[in-house]
KOLGU-693117 format. One record per residue (C-alpha): chain; y, x, z. Coordinates in nm, 2 decimals, padded with zeros to 4 digits. Example, Ala and Ser with C-alpha at 12.3 -4.5 7.8 and 13.67 -1.06 7.14 Angstrom:
<sites>
   mise        Y        X        Z
      A   -00.45    01.23    00.78
      A   -00.11    01.37    00.71
</sites>
This chain:
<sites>
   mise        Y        X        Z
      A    00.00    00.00    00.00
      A    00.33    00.17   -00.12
      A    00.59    00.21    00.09
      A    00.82   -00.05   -00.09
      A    00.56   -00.34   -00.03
      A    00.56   -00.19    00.34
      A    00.90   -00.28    00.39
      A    00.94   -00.65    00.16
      A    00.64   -00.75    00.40
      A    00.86   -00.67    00.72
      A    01.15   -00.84    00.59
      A    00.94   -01.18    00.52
      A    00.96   -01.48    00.74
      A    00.60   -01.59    00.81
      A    00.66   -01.86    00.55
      A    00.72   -01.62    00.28
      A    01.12   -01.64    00.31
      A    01.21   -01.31    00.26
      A    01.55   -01.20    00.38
      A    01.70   -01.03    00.09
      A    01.63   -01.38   -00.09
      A    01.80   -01.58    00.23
      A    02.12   -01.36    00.17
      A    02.15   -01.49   -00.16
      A    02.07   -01.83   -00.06
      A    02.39   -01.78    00.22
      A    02.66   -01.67   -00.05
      A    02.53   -01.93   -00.28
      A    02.72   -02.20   -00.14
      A    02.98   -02.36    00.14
      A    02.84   -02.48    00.51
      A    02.97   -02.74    00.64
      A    02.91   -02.66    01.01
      A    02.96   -02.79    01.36
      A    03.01   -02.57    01.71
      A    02.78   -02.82    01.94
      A    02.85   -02.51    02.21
      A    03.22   -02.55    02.25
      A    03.37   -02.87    02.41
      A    03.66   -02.92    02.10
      A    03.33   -02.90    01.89
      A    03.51   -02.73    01.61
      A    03.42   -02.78    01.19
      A    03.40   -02.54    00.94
      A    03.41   -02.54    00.61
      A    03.18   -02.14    00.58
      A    03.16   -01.93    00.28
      A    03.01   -01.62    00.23
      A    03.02   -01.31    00.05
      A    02.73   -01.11   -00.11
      A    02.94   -00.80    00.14
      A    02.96   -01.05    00.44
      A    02.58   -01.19    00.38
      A    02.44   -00.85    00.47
      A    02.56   -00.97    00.82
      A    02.22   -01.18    00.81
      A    01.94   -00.93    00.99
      A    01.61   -00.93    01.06
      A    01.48   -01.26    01.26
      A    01.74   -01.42    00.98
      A    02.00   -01.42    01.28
      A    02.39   -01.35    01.16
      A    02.63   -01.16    01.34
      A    02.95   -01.19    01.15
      A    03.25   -01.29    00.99
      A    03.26   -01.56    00.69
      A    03.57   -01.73    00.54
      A    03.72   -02.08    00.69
      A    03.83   -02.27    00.41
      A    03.94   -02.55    00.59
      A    04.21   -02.24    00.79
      A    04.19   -01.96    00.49
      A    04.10   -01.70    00.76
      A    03.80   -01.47    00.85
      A    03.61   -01.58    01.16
      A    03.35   -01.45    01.35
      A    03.04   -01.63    01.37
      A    02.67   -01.57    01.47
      A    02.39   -01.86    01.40
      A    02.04   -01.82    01.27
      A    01.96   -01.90    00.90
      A    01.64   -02.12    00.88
      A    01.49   -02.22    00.56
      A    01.53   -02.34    00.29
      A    01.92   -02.26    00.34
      A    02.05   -02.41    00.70
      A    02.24   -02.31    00.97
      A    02.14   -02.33    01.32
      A    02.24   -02.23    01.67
      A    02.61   -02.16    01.55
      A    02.90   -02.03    01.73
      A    03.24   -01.92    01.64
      A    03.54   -01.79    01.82
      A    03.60   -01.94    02.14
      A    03.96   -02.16    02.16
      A    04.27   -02.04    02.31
      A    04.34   -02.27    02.59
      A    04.63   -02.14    02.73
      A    04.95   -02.34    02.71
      A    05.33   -02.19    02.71
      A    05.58   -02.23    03.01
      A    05.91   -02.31    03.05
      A    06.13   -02.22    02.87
      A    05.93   -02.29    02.51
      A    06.09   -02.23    02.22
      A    05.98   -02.43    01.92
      A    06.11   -02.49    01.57
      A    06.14   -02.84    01.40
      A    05.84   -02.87    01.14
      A    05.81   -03.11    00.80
      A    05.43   -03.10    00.64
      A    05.55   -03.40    00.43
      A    05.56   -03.15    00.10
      A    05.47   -03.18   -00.21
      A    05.63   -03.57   -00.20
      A    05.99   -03.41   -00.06
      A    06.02   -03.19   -00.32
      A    06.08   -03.51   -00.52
      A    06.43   -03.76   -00.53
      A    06.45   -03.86   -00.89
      A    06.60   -03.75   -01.06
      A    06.60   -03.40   -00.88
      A    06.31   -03.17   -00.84
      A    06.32   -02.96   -00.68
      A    06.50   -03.09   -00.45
      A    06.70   -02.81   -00.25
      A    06.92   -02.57   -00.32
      A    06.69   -02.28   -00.23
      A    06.36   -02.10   -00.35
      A    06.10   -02.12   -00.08
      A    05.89   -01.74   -00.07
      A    05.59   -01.98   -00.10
      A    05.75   -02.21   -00.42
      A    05.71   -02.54   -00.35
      A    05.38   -02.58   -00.22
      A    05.22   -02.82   -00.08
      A    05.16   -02.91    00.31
      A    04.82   -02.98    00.26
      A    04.69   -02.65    00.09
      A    04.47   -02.44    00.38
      A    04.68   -02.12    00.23
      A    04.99   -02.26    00.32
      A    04.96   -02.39    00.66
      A    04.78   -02.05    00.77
      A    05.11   -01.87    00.63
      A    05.32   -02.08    00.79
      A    05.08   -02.06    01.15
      A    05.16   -01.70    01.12
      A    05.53   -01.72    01.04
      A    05.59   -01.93    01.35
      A    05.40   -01.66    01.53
      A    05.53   -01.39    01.40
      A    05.90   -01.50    01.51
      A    05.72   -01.57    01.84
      A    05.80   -01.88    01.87
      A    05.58   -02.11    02.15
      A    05.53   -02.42    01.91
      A    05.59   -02.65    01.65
      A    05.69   -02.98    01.68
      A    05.56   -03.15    01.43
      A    05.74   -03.46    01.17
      A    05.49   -03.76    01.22
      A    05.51   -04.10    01.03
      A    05.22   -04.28    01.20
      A    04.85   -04.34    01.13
      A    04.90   -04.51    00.82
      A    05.27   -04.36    00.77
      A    05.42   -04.21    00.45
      A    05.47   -03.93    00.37
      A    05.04   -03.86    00.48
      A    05.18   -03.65    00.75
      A    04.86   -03.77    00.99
      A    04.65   -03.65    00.74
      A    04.77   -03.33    00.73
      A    04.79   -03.26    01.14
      A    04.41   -03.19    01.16
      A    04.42   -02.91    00.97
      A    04.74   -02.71    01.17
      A    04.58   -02.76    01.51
      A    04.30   -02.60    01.35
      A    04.48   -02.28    01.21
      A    04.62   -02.30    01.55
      A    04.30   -02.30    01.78
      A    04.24   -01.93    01.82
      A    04.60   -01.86    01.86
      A    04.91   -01.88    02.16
      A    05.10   -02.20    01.91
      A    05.07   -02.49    02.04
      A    05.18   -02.84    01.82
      A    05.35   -03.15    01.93
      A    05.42   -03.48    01.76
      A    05.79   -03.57    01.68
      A    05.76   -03.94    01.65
      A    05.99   -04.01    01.33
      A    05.99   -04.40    01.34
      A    06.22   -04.47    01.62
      A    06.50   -04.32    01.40
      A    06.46   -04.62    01.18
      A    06.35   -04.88    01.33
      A    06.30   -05.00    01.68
      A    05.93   -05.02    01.77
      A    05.78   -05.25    02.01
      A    05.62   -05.16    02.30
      A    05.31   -05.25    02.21
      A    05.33   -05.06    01.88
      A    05.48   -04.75    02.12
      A    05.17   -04.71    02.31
      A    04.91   -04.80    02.07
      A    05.07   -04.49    01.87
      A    05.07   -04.25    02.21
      A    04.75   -04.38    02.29
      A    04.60   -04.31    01.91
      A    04.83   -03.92    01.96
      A    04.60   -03.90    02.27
      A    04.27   -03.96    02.19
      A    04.30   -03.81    01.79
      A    04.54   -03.51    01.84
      A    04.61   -03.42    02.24
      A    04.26   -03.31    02.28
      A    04.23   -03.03    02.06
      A    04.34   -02.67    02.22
      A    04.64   -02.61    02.00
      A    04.82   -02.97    02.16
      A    05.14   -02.86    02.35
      A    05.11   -02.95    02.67
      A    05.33   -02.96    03.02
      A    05.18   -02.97    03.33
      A    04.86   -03.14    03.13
      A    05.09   -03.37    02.97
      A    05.08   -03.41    02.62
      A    05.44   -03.36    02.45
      A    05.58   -03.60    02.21
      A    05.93   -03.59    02.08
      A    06.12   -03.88    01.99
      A    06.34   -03.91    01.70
      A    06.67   -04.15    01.71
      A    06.96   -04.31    01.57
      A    07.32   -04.43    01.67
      A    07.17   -04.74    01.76
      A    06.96   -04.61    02.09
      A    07.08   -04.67    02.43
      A    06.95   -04.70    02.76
      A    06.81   -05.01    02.78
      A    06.71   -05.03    02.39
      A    06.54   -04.70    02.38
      A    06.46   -04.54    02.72
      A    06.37   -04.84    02.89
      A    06.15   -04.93    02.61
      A    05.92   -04.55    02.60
      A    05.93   -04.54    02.96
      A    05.77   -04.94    02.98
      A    05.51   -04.81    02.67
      A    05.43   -04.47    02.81
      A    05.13   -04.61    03.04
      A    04.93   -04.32    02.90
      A    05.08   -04.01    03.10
      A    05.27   -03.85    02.79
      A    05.55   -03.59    02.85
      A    05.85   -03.77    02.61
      A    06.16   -03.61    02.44
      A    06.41   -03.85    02.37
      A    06.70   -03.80    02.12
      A    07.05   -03.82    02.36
      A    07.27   -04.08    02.26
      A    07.64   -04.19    02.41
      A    07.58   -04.24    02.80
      A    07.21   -04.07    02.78
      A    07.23   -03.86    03.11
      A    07.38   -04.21    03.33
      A    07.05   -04.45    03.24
      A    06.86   -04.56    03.54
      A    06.55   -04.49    03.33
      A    06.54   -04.12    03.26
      A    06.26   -03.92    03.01
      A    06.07   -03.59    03.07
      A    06.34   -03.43    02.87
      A    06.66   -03.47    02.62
      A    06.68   -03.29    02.29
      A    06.95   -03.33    02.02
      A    06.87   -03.33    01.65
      A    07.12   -03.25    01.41
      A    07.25   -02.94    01.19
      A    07.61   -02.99    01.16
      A    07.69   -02.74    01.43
      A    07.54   -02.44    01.49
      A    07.46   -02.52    01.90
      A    07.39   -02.82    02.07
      A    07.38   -02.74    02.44
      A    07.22   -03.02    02.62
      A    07.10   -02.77    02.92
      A    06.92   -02.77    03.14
      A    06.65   -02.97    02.91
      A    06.71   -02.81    02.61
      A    06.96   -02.60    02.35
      A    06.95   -02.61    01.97
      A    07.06   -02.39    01.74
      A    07.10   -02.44    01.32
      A    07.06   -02.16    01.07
      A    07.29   -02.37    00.82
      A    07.30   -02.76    00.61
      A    07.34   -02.75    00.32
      A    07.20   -03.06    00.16
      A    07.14   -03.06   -00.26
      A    07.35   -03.39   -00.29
      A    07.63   -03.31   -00.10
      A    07.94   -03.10   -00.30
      A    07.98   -02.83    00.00
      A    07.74   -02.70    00.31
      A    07.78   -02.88    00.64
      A    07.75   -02.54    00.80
      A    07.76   -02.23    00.56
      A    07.50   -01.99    00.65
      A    07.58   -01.67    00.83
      A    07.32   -01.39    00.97
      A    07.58   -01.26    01.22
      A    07.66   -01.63    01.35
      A    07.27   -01.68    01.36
      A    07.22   -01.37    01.59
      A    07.50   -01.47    01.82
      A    07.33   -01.86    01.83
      A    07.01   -01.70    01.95
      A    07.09   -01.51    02.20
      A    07.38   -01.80    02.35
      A    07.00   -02.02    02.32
      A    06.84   -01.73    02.52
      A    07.10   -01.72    02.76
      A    07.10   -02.10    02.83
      A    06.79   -02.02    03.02
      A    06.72   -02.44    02.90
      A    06.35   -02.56    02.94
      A    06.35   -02.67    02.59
      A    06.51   -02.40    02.32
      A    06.48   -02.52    01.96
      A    06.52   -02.39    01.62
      A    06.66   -02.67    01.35
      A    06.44   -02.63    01.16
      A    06.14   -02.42    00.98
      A    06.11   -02.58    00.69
      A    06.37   -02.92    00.62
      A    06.45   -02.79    00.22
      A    06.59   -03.11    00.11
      A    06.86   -03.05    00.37
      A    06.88   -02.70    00.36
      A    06.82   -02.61    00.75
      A    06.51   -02.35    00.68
      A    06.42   -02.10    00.83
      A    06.16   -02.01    00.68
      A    06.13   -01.68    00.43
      A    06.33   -01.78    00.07
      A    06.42   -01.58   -00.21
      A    06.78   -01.61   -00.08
      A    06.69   -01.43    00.22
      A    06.36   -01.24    00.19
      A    06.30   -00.93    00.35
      A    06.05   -00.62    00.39
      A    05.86   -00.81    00.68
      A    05.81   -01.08    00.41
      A    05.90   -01.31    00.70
      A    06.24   -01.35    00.57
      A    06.59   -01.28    00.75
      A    06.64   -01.52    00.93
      A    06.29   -01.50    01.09
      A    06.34   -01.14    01.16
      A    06.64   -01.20    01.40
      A    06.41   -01.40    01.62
      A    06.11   -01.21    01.60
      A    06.36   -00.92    01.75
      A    06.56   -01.11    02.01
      A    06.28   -01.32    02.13
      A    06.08   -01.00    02.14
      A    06.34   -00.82    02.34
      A    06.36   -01.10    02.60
      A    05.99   -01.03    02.65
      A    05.98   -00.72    02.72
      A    06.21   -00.77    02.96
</sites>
């Protein structure tokens, strides 16, 4: 018996399956798997490489890493490969479960692209030239790019544009996939409830929707939470007022949820008082609403309008940081990552790209916000 023979006989499952042939089998196709060991029970959507498939050893177990497609990244996994072609006893990384404390600092988020990049007849519409072009929210690429751009200006969180289960733009459909790019990671993601700024929902229509945020969304690891509560911000209008807005949340919220209204005239003399206040609006570069929170605009400068609301300026930007910073607010917020029909991004454009690839603006609060750490 030549060597060769030796060695294909050691490599064989005793039904034949030999394991040259189940590395082929693995970088054939995708897995759709589960991880039964971790209590968020996290999916995956594996592929692998004829490289990554040597992972697979003898007693067909895998020690590895294969590519997410439902995040675009590399994880490690281990699992063993059973004929004809399944995956069994799988694990992946473990969550981060940690959660930021005060103050956080989060940026305004909008995953309702490709459908804002159209207002007919415009397209596209915005004055500026996203690094990414215009791209859509729902593209696994995209949202890992933008996970690490929030991360990389070391920001806490996101908070997040919703429109409701059955809302338009899709934005529920999209939210699954951030807390995911999110799970291994500090970020953290809340809600920012976008109805109330149109409309004036019932109670009953409040709390099915925090009860519905709860049970779909507050349960994954990458769900902003203080003090276990789950976050949800509150969008607004001129309209709102103590008795027509906070009385309302605080009569819906039977659920525990930690709420962000939008101030309005009178908002700190209401009997019935919110976790927190924010302000939302880039027409001014600061909105000091401490100690809940402090916001601070890159610019506004909408495609419609004949002239910018607030002209852009680097130097002003770095000065707004570091007056947020020195707020010492619980809540310190960046409007916004990525609004491009109303020109308050942050994020990395052709107008403002830089060697980091992050972008300019980006860069100023990856430094500041780093130098407040190392403090």
């Amino acid at each position: 018996m030549t060597a060769a023979i030796v060695s294909l006989l050691l490599l064989a499952s005793p039904h034949g399956w030999t394991l040259p042939h189940a590395r082929t089998v693995l970088a054939s196709r995708p897995y759709e798997v589960t991880d039964a060991s971790q209590t968020d029970r996290p999916q995956y959507e594996l592929r692998f490489t004829t490289r990554t498939a040597r992972s697979l050893r003898k007693g067909f177990l895998f020690d590895g890493v294969a590519r997410d497609t439902l995040t675009d990244t590399e994880v490690p996994v281990r699992f063993t490969f059973t004929r004809p072609g399944r995956i069994t006893h799988f694990r992946g990384p473990p969550a981060d479960t940690s959660q930021p404390s005060f103050p956080i600092r989060a940026a305004f988020y909008y995953a309702w692209y490709p459908e804002a990049w159209f207002r007919d007849p415009a397209f596209p519409y915005s004055l500026f030239h996203p690094s990414l072009e215009y791209y859509s929210a729902a593209n696994a690429r995209v949202v890992r790019a933008h996970t690490e751009a929030l991360r990389y200006a070391r920001l806490d969180a996101g908070i997040y544009s919703w429109w409701g289960p059955d809302g338009y733009p899709p934005t529920d459909l999209r939210l699954w996939r951030y807390l995911a790019a999110a799970r291994t990671t500090p970020l953290r993601w809340a809600v920012y409830y976008e109805r109330e700024g149109y409309d004036d929902p019932s109670v009953e229509k409040i709390r099915s929707d925090l009860e519905y945020i709860r049970d779909r969304y507050a349960t994954e690891p990458a769900y902003l939470k203080v003090d276990g509560r789950f976050v949800v911000y509150v969008y607004g209008n001129s309209d709102d007022g103590c008795d027509s807005t906070a009385r309302r949340w605080r009569e819906a919220n039977t659920v525990g949820a930690y709420i962000v209204l939008k101030a309005f005239a009178g908002f700190r003399t209401c009997a019935v008082q919110p976790d927190a206040w924010h302000q939302y609006s880039a027409a001014l570069p600061q909105y000091d609403l401490a100690p809940d929170s402090f916001m601070i605009a890159p610019g506004f400068d909408e495609k419609s309008e004949p002239t910018a609301r607030l002209p852009r300026d680097l130097g002003r930007w770095r000065s707004d940081i570091e007056a947020m910073l020195a707020s010492n607010a619980r809540w310190q917020l960046v409007l916004t990552f990525n609004e491009w029909p109303e020109g308050t991004s942050v994020e990395s454009a052709r107008e403002w790209a830089s060697p980091s690839g992050y972008g300019a603006y980006l860069d100023t609060l990856h430094e500041l916000l780093g130098a407040t750490m190392a403090r």
